[in-house]
C-alpha positions in Angstrom: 14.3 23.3 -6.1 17.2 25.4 -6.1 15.6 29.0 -5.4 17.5 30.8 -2.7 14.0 32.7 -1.4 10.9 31.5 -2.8 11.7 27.6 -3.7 10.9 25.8 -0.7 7.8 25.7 1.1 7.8 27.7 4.5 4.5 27.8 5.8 4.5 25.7 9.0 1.7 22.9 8.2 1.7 20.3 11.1 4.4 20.1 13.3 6.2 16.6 11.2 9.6 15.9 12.4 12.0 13.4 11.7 10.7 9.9 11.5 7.1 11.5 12.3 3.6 9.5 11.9 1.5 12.0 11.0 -1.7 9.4 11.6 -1.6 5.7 12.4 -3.4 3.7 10.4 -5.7 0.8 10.7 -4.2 -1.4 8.6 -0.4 -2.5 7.3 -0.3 -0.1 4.5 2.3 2.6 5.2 2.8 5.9 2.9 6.2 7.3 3.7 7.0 10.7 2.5 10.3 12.1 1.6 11.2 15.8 1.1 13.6 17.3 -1.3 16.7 19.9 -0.7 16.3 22.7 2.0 12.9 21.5 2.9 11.1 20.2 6.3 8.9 17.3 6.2 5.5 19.1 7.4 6.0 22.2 5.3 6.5 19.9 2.1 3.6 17.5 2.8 1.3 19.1 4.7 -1.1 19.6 2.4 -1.1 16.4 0.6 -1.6 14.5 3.9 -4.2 16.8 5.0 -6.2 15.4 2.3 -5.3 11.8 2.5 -6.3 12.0 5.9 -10.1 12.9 4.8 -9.8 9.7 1.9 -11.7 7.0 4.0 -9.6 4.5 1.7 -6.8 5.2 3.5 -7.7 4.8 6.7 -5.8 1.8 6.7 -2.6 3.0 5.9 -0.5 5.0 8.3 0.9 8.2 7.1 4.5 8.8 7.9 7.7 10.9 7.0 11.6 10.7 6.3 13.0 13.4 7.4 17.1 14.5 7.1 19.3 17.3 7.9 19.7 19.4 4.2 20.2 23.4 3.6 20.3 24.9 0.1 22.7 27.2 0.9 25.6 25.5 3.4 27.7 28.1 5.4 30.9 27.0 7.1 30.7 24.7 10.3 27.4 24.3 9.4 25.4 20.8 9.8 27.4 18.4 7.2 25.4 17.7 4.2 25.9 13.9 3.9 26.0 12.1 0.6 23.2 10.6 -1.3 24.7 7.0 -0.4 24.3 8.1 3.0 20.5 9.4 2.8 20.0 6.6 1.2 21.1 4.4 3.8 19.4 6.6 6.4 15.7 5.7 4.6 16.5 1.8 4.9 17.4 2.2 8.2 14.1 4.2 8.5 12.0 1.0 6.6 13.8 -2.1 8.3 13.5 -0.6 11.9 9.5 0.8 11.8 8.1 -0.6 9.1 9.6 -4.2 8.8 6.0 -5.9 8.4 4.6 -2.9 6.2 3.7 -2.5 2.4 5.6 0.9 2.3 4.8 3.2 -0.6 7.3 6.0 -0.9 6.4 9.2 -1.7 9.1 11.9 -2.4 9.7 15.3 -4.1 12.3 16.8 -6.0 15.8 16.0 -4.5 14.0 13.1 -1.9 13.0 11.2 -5.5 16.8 10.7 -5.9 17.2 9.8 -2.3 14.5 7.2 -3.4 16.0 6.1 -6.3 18.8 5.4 -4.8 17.9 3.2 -1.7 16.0 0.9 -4.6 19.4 0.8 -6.5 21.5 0.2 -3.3 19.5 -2.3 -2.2 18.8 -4.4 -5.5 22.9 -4.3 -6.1 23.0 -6.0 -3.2 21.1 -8.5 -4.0 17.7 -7.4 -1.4 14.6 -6.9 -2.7 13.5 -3.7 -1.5 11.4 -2.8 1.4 9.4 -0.3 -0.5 6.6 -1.8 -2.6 6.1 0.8 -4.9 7.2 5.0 -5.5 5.6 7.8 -6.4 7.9 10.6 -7.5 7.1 14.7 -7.9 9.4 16.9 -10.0 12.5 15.1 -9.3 15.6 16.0 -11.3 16.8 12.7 -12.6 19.1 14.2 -14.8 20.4 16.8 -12.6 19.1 20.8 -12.9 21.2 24.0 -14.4 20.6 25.8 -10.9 22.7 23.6 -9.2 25.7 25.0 -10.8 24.7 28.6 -9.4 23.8 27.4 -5.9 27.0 25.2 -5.7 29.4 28.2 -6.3 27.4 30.2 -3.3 27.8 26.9 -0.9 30.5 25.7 0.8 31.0 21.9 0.6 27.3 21.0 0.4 27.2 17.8 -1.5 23.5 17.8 -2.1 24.0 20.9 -4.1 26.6 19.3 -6.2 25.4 16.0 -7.0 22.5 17.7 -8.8 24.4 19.2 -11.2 24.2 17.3 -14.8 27.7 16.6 -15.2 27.6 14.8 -11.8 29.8 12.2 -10.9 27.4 10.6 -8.1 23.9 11.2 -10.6 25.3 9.7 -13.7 26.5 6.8 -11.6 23.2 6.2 -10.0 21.3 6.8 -13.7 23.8 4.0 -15.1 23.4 1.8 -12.1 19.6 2.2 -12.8 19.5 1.2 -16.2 21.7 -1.9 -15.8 20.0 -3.5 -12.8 16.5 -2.5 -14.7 15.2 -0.9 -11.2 12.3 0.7 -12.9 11.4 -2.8 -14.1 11.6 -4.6 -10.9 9.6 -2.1 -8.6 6.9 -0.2 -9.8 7.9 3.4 -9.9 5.9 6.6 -11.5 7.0 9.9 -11.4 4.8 12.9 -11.8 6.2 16.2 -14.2 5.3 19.6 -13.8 4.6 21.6 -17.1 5.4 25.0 -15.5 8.3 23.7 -13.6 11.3 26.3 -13.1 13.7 24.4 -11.8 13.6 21.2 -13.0 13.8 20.9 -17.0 10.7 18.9 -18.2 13.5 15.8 -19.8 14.9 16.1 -16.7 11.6 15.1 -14.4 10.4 12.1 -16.8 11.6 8.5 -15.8 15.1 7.4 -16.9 15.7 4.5 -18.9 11.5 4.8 -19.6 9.0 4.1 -16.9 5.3 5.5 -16.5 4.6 8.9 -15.4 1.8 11.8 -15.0 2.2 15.1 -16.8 1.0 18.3 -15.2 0.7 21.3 -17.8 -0.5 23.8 -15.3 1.8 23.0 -12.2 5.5 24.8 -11.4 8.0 22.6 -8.5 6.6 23.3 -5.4 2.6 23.7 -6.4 2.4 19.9 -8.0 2.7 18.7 -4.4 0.0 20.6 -3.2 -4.0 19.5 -3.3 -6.4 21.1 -1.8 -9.4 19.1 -2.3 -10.0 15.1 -2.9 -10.5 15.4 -6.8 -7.0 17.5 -7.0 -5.5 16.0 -10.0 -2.4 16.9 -8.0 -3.9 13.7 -5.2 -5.7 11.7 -7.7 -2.6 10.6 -9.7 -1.2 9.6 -6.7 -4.7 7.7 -5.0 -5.3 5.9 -8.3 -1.2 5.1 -8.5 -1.3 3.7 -4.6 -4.6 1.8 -4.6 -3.0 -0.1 -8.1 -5.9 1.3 -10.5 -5.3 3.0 -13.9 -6.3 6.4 -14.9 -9.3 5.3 -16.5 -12.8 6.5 -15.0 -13.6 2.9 -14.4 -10.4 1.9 -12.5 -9.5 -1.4 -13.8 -6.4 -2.7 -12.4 -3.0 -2.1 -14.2 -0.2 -4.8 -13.8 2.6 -3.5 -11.3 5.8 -5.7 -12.3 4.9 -7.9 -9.1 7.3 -10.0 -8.3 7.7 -13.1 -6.4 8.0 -12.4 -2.6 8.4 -15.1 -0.1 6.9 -13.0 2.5 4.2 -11.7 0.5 1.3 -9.3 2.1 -0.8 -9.3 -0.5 -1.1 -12.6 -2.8 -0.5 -12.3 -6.7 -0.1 -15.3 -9.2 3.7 -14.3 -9.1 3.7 -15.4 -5.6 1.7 -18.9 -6.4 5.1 -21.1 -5.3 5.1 -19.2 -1.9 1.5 -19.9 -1.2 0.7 -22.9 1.4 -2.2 -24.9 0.1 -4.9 -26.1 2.3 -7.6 -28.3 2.6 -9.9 -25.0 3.4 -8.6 -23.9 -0.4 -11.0 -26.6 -2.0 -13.5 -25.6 0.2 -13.2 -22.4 -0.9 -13.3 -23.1 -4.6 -16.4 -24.7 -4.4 -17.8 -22.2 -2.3 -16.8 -19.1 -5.4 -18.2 -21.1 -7.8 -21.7 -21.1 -6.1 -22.0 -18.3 -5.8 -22.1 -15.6 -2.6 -20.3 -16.6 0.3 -18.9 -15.1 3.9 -15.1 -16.4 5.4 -15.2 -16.3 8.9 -12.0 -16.5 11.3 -9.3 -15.0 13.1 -6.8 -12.3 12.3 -3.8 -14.0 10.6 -5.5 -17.1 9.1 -5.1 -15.5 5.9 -9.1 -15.0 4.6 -8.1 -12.2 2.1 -5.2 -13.8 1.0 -7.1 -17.3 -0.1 -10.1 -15.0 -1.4 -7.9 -13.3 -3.7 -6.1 -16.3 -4.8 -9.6 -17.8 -5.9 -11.1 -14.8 -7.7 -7.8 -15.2 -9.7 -7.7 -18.3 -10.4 -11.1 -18.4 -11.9 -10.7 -15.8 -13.4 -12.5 -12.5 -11.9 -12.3 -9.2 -11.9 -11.4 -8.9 -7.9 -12.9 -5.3 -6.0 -12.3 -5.2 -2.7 -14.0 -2.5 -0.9 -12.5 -1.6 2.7 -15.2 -0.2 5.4 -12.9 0.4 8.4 -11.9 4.1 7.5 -16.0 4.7 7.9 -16.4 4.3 11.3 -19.1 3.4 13.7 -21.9 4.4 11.1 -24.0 1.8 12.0 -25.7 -0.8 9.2 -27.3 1.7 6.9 -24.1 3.5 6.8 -22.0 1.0 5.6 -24.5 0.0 3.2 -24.0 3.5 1.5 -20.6 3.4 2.2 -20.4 0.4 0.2 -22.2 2.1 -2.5 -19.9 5.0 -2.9 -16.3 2.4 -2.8 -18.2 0.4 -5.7 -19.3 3.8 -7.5 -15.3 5.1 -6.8 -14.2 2.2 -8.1 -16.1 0.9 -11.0 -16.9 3.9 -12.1 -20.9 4.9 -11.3 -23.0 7.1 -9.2 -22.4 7.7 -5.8 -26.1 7.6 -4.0 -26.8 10.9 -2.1 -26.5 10.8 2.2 -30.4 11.1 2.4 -30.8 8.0 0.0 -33.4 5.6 2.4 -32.3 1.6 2.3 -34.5 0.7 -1.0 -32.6 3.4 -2.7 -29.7 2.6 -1.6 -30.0 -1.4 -2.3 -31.2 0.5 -5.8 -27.8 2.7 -6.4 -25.6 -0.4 -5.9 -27.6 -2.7 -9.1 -27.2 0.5 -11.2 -23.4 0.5 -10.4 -23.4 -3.6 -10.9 -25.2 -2.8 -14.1 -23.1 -0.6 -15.8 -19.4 -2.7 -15.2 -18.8 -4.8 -18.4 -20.0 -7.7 -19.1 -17.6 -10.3 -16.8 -17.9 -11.7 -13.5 -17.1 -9.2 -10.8 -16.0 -10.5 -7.4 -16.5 -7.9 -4.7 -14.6 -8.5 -1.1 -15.7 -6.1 1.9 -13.2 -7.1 5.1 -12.7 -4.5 7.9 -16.5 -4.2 8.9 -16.8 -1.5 11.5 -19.8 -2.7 13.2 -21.0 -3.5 16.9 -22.2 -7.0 17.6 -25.3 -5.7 18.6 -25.9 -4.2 15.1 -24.6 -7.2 13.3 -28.4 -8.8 12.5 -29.5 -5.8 10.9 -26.3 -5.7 8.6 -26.7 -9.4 7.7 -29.8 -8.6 7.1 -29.2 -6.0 4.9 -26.7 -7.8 3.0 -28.8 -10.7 2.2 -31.5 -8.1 1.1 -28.7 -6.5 -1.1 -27.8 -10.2 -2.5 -31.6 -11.0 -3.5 -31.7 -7.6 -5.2 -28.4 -8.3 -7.5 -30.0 -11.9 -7.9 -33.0 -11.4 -9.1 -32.0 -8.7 -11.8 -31.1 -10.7 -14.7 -27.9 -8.6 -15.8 -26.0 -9.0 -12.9 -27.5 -12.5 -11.4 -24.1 -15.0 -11.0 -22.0 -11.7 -12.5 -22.1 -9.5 -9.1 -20.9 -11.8 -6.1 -20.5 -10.5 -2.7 -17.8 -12.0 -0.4 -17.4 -10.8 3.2 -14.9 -11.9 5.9 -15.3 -11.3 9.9 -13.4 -12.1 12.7 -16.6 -13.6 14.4 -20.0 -12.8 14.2 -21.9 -15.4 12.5 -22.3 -18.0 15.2 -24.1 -15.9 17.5 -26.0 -13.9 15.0 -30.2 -14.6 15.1 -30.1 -13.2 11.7 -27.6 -15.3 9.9 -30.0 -18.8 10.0 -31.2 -21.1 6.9 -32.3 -18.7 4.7 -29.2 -16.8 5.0 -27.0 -19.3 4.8 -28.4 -20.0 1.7 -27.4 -17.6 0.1 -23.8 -17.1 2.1 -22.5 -20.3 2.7 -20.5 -19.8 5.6 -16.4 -21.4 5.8 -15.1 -21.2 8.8 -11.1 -20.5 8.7 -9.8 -22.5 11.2 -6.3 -21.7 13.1 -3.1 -23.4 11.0 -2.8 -26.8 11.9 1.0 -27.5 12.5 1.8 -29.5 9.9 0.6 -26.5 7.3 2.7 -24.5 10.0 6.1 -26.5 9.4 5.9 -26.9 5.5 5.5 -23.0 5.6 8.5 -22.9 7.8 10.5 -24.9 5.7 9.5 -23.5 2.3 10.3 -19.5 3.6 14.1 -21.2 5.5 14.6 -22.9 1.9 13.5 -19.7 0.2 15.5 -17.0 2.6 18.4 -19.4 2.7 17.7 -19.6 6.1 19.6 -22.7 8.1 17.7 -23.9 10.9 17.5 -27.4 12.9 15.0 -29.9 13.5 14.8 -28.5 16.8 14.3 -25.2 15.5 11.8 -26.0 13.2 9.7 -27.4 16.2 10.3 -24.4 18.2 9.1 -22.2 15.5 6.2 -23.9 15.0 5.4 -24.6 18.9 5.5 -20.8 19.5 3.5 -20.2 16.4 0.1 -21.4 17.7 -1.2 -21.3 13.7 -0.5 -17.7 12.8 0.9 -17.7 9.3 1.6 -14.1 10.0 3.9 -15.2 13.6 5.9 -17.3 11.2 6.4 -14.3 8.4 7.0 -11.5 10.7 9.7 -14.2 12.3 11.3 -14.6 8.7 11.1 -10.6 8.0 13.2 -10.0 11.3 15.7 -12.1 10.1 15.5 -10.9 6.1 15.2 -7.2 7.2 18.1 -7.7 9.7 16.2 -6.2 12.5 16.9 -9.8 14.6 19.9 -7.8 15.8 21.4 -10.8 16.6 19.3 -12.1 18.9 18.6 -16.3 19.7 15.6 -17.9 18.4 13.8 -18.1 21.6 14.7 -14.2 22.6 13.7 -13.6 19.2 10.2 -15.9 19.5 9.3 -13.2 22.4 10.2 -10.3 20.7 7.6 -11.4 17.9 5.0 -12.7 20.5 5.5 -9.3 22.2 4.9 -7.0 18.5 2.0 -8.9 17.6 0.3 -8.5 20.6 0.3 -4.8 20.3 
């Protein structure tokens, strides 16, 4: 971090500038990366993203960067070098303005880990619960580095220089400050330590105060934060740490300190008192404990978010397998597709591309058959298909149902549950016999009394005061998207409302989510 010719990455890799989005996702995931002392954003991460972007599980989230002015060595009238408050406050500005409706995951090196750790810090002191969901930290000198005292004396006035010394003023504050409001325990935070590293002393890279992190023998500073293929330990720490699964082969989920969010993306029993319980939740109860089943209905209605709340209440083991980062690969491919997110996730086989449809029907029991003995529900959303390919998908699904039904280890363990948009209705495909064995709910739009009790529960939560008349207006302009209301209530908890009137405010939202 602190090496005046060789530290920092100089290799231009992608031309990442401040506030860049390096590719746009497909879903609300956001990874937001954050570079250390001296560095640029597309010489740090450049590699790292360049393999993310061939992951087709993350071709929902959008790939981003945080970028700020920072020299290692500052020469007089020279750009200031602002102080780590001050960064800080620029990466919240960064989060509440872009990313307001986001799960962010922030990703950082060296001297952009403190950066990180200190918006999380900042914002719990206040009182906020954090825009970032999570962090992922490389070699970052919690405890300050012995270089920093050479590179200081060779600077003139450069405070990020001096605040990662280990006698720091500014560190120790933000290491005390971290310990007392229990960050670490509040937001799920791992950091990643290289063995080799010779800058950063090996105490000085693990968490402080405790926390979970990734050791790296073999890697020095700049090299951990630089894969080069998909099964780079250097990437899989951080795949499995993002897509919440543990380090072991079989990836069964590891509790991530959730806590209770009013605004909640993704459901979680902490979040139980936030959720809005309708009659379509019986319905879908009943449905779960039959067996198979498909969730039709529009964007917003919140399908994954009752799903998941069932398979936990029973309870399941929950895999959801995303298909939208495939493409247009037609039925068969997403078949196989579905094969290899099973095999990634539970631990199995991947079938090979020439695999024919019996094979491949074949490939997924063997997977099914090797996860332990418990019930396994298995949620595939974000179907890339045509709806003039749509009966030959149904059809394959219902031949891929019949085949985990009638082998006797994983008949009513393996269920499959699948959620469209549309599709169903008008498929020839989808009659009796398929039906059967999907029972079909339907997820109707919000009506507005659902619409007003969750307008009253997120005002009573955010201590937000509203009117009658408000309320009404709210959920008038609402037209039964759950998610109009929420992004409505994140304006005004993000403080991105910039003042605005409801009704000026209404169109704004109308306006984002037509996008």
């Amino acid at each position: 971090m602190f090496g005046l010719k060789k530290l920092f990455l100089r290799r231009n890799i992608g031309a990442l500038s401040a506030g860049a989005v390096a590719r746009k996702g497909t879903g609300s995931g956001v990874l937001l990366f954050v570079h250390g002392l001296g560095a640029k954003a597309g010489d740090t991460w450049g590699p790292l993203i360049g393999v993310l972007k061939k992951d087709p599980l993350f071709a929902p989230f959008t790939l981003a960067t945080y970028e700020y002015p920072t020299v290692k060595l500052r020469a007089a009238g020279a750009k200031k070098a602002i102080s780590l408050l001050d960064l800080a406050s620029g990466l919240k500005t960064e989060l509440d303005a872009r990313y307001a409706d986001s799960e962010v995951t922030l990703v950082a090196h060296s001297m952009g880990g403190l950066v990180v750790r200190q918006y999380l810090t900042s914002e719990l002191a206040a009182g906020l619960q954090p825009k970032a969901a999570r962090a992922y930290l490389y070699a970052v000198p919690n405890c300050g580095a012995p270089l920093a005292e050479f590179a200081a004396g060779a600077s003139i006035n450069n405070r990020h220089v001096e605040f990662l010394r280990p006698d720091d003023e500014i560190l120790q504050r933000l290491n005390s400050d971290w310990l007392r409001l229990d960050v670490f325990k509040k937001v799920p935070v791992r950091h990643a330590v290289a063995g080799q590293d010779e800058y950063v002393p090996i105490p000085s890279a693990k968490p402080v105060g405790g926390g979970e992190y990734d050791f790296l023998p073999s890697q020095n500073h700049n090299g951990i934060i630089r894969p080069s293929e998909p099964d780079d330990i250097r990437y899989v720490i951080l795949r499995k740490f993002v897509l919440g699964l543990s380090n072991d082969v079989r990836g069964e989920s590891i509790p991530r300190n959730i806590h209770p969010d009013p605004l909640f993306d993704v459901y979680s029993k902490a979040n139980e008192k936030y959720y809005i319980k309708r009659d379509v939740d019986e319905n879908l109860s009943r449905l779960m404990a039959a067996g198979h089943g498909w969730i039709e209905g529009a964007s917003g209605t919140g399908k994954t978010a009752a799903i998941t709340r069932g398979m936990q209440q029973l309870p399941w083991r929950m895999v959801q397998i995303m298909l939208a980062g495939y493409g247009p690969v037609g039925p068969v491919g997403l078949l196989r597709a579905m094969c290899i997110e099973f095999a990634d996730l539970c631990g199995g086989k991947a079938p090979e591309q020439s695999e024919n449809v019996a094979d491949l029907l074949k490939a997924f029991r063997s997977i099914a058959r090797e996860v332990p003995n418990e019930i396994i529900g298995i949620l595939i959303e974000e179907i890339p298909i045509e709806q003039s390919e749509f009966d030959e998908f149904a059809s394959l699904m219902l031949s891929l149902a019949q085949t985990l039904d009638a082998d006797p280890s994983t008949r009513g363990r393996v269920l499959l549950f699948f959620t469209s948009v549309d599709g169903i209705a008008s498929s020839a495909q989808c009659g009796p016999k398929f039906r059967e064995r999907f029972p079909v709910i339907q997820l109707e739009d919000w009506d507005g009394k659902d619409i007003e009790r969750l307008v009253i529960l997120l005002a009573e939560s955010l201590k937000r005061e509203l009117s009658a008349e408000d309320v009404q207006a709210i959920v008038i302009n609402a037209g039964g998207s759950a998610r109009f209301v929420k992004s409505l209530f994140r304006r005004w908890r993000n403080g991105t409302a910039n003042g605005l009137d409801l009704s000026r405010l209404i169109e704004e939202v109308k306006s984002e989510l037509a996008q």
